[in-house]
C-alpha positions as CSV (number, residue, x, y, z in Angstrom):
1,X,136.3,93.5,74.7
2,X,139.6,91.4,73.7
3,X,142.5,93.0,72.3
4,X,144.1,92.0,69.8
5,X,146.8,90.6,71.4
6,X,145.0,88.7,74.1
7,X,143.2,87.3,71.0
8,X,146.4,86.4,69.4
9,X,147.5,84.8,72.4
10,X,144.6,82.3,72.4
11,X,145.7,81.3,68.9
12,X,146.2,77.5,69.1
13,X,148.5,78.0,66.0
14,X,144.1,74.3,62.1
15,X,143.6,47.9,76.4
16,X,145.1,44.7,78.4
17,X,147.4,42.7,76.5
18,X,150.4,42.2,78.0
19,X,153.3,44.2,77.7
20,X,155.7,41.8,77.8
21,X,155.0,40.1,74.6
22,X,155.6,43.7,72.6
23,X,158.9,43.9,70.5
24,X,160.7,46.5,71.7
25,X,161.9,47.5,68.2
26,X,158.2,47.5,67.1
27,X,157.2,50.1,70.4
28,X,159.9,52.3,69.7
29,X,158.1,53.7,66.7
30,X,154.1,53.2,67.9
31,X,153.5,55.1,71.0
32,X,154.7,52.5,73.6
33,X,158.6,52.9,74.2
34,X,159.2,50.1,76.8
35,X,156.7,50.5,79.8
36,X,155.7,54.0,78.7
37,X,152.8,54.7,76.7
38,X,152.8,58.5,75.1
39,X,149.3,60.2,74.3
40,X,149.0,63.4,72.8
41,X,146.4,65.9,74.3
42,X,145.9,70.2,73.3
43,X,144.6,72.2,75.8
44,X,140.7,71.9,75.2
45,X,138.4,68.7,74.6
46,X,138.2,65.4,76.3
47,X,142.1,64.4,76.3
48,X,142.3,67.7,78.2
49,X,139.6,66.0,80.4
50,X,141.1,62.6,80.6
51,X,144.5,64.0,81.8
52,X,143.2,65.7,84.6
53,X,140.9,62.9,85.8
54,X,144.2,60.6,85.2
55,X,141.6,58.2,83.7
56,X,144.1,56.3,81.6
57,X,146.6,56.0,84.7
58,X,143.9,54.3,86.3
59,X,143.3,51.4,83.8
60,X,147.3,50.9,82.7
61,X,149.5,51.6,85.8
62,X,148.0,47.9,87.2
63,X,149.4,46.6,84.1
64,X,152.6,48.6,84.7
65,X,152.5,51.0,82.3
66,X,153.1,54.8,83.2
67,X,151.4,56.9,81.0
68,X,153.1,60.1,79.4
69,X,151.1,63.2,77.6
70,X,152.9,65.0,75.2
71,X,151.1,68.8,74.5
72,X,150.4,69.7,71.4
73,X,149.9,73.4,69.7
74,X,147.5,71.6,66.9
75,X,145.9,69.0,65.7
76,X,148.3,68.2,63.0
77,X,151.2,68.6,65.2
78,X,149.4,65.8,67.1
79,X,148.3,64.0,64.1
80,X,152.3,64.3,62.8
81,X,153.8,62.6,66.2
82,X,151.4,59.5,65.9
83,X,152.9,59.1,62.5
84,X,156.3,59.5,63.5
85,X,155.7,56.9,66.4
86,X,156.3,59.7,68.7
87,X,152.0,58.9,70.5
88,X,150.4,56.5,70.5
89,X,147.1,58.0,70.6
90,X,145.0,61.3,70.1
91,X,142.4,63.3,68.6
92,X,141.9,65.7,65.8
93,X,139.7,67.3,63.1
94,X,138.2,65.5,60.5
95,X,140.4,67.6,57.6
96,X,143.6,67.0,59.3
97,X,143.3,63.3,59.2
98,X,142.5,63.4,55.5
99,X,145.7,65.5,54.7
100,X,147.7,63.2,56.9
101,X,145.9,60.0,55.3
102,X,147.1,61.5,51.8
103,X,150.4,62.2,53.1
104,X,150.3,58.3,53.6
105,X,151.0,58.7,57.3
106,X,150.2,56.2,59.7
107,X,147.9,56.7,61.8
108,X,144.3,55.2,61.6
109,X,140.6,56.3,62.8
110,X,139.3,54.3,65.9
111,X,136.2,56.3,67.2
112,X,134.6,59.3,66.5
113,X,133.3,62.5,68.1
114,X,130.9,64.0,66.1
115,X,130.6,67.8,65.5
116,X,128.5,69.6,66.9
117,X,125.3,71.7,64.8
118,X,127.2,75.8,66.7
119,X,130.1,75.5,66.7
120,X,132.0,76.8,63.3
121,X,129.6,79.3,60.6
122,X,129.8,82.1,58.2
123,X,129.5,85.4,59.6
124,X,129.2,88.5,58.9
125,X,128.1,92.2,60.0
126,X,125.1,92.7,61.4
127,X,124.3,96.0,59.2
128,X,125.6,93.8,56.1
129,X,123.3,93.5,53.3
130,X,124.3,89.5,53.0
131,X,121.7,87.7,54.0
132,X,122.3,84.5,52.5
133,X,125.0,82.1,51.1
134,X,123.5,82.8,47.7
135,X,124.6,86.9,49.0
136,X,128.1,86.1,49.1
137,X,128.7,85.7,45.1
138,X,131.4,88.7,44.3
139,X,131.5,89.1,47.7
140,X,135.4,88.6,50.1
141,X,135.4,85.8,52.5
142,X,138.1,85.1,55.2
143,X,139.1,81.8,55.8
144,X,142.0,79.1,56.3
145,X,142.9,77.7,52.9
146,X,142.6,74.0,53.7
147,X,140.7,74.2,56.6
148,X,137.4,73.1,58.2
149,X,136.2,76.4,57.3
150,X,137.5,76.1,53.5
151,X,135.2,72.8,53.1
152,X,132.4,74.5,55.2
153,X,132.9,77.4,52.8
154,X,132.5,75.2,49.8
155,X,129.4,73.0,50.4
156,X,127.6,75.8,51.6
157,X,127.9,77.0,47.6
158,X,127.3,73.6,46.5
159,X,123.8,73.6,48.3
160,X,123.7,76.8,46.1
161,X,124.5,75.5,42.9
162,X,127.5,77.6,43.1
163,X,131.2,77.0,42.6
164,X,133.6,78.5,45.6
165,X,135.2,80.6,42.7
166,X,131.9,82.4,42.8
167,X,133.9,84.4,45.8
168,X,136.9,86.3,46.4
169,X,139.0,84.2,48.6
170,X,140.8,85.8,51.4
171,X,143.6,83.2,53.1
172,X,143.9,84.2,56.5
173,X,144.3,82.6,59.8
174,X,142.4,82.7,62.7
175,X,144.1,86.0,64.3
176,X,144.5,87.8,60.9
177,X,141.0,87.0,60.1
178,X,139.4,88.7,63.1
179,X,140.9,91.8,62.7
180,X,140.5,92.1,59.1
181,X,136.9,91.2,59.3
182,X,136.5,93.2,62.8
183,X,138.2,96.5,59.6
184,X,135.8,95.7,57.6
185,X,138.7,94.4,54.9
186,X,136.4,91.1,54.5
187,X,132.6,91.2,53.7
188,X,132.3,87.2,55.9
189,X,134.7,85.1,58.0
190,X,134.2,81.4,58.0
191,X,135.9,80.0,61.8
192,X,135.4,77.5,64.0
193,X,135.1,78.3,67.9
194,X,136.8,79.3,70.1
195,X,137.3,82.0,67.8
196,X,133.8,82.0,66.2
197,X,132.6,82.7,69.2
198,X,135.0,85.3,70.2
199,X,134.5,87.0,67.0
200,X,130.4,87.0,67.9
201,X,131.0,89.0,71.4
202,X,133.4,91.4,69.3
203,X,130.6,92.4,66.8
204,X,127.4,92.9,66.3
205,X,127.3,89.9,64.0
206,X,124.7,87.7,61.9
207,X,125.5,83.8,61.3
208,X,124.3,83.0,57.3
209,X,125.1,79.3,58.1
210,X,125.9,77.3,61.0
211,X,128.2,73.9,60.5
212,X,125.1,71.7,61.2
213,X,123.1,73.4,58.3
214,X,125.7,72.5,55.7
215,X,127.9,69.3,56.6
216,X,125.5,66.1,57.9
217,X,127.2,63.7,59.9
218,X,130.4,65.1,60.3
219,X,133.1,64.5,63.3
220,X,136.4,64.8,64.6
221,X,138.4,61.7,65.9
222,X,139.9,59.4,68.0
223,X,143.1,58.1,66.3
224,X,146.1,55.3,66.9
225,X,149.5,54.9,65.2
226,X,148.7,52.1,62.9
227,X,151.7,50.1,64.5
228,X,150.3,50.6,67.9
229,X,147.0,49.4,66.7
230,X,147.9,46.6,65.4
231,X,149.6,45.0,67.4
232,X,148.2,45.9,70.7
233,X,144.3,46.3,70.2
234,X,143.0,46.1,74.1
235,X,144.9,49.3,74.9
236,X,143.3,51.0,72.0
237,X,140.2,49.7,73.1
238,X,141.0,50.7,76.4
239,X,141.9,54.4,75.6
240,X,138.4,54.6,73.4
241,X,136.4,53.7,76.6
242,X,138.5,56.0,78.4
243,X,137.8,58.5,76.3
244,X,134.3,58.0,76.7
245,X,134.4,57.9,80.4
246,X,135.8,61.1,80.5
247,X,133.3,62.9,78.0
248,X,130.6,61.6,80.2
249,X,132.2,63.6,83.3
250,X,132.3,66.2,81.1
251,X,129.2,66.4,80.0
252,X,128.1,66.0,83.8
253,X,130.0,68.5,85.0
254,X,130.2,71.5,82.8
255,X,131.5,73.8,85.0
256,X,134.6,72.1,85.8
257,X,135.7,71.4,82.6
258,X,135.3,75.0,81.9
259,X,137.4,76.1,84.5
260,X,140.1,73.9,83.4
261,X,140.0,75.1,79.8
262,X,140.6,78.4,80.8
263,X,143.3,78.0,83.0
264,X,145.3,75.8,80.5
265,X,144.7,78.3,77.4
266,X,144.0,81.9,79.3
267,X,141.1,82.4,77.8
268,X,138.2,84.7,79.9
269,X,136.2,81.4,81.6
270,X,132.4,83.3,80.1
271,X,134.1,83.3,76.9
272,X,135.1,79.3,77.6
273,X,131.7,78.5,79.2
274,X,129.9,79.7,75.8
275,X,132.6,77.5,73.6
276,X,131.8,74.4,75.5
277,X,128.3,74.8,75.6
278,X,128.6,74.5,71.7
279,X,130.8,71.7,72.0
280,X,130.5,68.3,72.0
281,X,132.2,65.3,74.4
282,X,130.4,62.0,72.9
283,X,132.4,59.4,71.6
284,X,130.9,57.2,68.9
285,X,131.4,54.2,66.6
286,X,132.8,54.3,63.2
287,X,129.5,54.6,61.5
288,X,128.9,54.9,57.8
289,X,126.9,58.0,57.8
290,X,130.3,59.3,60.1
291,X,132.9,57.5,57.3
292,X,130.7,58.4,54.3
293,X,130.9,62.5,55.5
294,X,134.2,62.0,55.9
295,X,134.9,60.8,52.5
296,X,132.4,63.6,50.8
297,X,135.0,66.2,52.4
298,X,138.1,64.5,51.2
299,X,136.4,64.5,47.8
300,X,135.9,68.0,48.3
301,X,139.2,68.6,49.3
302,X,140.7,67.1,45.8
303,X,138.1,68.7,44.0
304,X,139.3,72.0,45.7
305,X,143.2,71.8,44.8
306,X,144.2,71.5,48.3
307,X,144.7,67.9,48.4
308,X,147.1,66.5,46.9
309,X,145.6,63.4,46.2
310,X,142.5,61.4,46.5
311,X,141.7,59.5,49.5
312,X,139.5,56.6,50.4
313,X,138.7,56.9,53.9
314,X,137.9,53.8,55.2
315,X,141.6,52.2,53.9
316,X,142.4,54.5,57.1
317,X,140.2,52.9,59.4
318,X,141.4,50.5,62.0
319,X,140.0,47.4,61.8
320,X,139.2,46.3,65.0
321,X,136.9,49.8,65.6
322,X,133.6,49.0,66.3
323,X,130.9,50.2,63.4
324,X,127.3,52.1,64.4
């Protein structure tokens, strides 16, 4: 059983072109400062991967670039360095690029991952008489206002026929969350792993909808600074087959990657082993189905409140990146 504050502490806190030919005043805000080319990485998923396997050192040192990672807490920490110039390239979840991409930041969508069916849900109690979405009308739910969750939360209703005011709202992140649903203070939690699947070994739980019940064809991504992009598309080309190399080994070599994991977040490495077996390490194309889920949750978003403006999705997509 985790306490609460080892589960606090794994709170996360949401090419080949020639160098020569770059501006220098142009790298200094895209990722590339001089020879060195910055990518941002958390500690979990295939940049995690990538880093240890020094994949991208071994396609741009012969072109005499040094790579340089640059940790990050969260994805929008990550997402907010690519738009400062500060990396050149990184992934994160599918609602933080839409916040970003409303934001008018500039960073742009250059491969996919997509999500996999276990690993975010509702939960709640075993002994709790909710049994379905439909169940959850009066009812308090725990989530991140904002968040995956929040969306997840909101087209389960709409499946329904139901509007999310049709629940009591609880705002709470990840480590208030647990503890105020493991106090019974909220009748359902809506997370994404690694907590959902800490907050399953905590309790004797029941999942009223898993993420691949409710949201079709939706990912996280591979992003560029638009700048970096732009004018250097072979190394973002470069960094997407890289990325795929590396979810390959991943996928081939489960055990490893689960070791890793857990020494970089101190997490238990069963707990670890369980979160990556509900994870996902493929790296797609741009396809419509991907771009047109991603645009029914910015929709969503608006429609919510939370956003602060409408999006279209694809004005962020870079246009080089290859379509399924």
């Amino acid at each position: 059983m985790l306490t609460r504050r080892q589960f606090t502490q794994f709170t996360f806190a949401a090419g080949a072109a020639s160098l020569a030919a770059a501006p220098s005043a142009w790298s200094a805000a895209t990722g590339l400062k001089g020879s060195t080319l910055t990518l941002g990485y958390q500690k979990t998923g295939i940049p995690l991967v990538a880093r240890q396997l020094k994949v991208f050192e071994k396609r741009f040192e012969p072109l005499g670039i040094r790579i340089e990672w640059a940790e990050f807490a969260s994805g929008l920490n990550l997402l907010q360095a690519m738009d400062t110039g500060d990396v050149a390239f990184g992934n994160a979840g599918n609602v933080g690029c839409i916040f970003l991409q409303a934001s008018g930041g500039r960073v742009a969508y250059v491969a996919a991952q997509p999500s996999t069916p276990r690993s975010e849900g509702i939960l709640v109690k075993e002994d709790s008489p909710i049994r379905s979405i439909a169940d959850l009308q009066g009812r308090r739910i725990g989530y991140a206002k904002g968040s995956s969750s929040h969306n997840l939360v909101a087209a389960a209703l709409e499946r329904q026929g139901l509007d999310i005011k049709a629940v009591t709202s609880i705002d709470l992140g990840a480590a208030d969350a647990a503890f105020a649903f493991d106090g019974g203070d909220i009748d359902a939690w809506a997370i994404w792993d690694p907590y959902f699947t800490i907050a399953r070994r905590r309790n004797r739980t029941r999942v009223i909808a898993w993420q691949g019940d409710v949201l079709e064809d939706s990912a996280s991504f591979l992003l560029a600074n638009t700048g970096f992009a732009k004018a250097w598309p072979a190394h973002v080309k470069a960094l997407v087959e890289g990325s795929a190399e590396a979810g390959r080994w991943a996928r081939a070599n489960p055990a490893e990657v689960a070791k890793s994991v857990a020494a970089a977040t101190g997490m238990p490495l069963d707990v670890v082993t369980e979160v990556n077996a509900n994870a996902g390490f493929d790296v797609v194309p741009l396809s419509n189905a991907i771009l047109a889920s991603q645009q029914r949750t910015a929709d969503r978003l608006f429609k919510l409140g939370v956003l602060p403006k409408s999006v279209a999705v694809r004005e962020a997509v870079w246009d080089d990146a290859d379509r399924g």
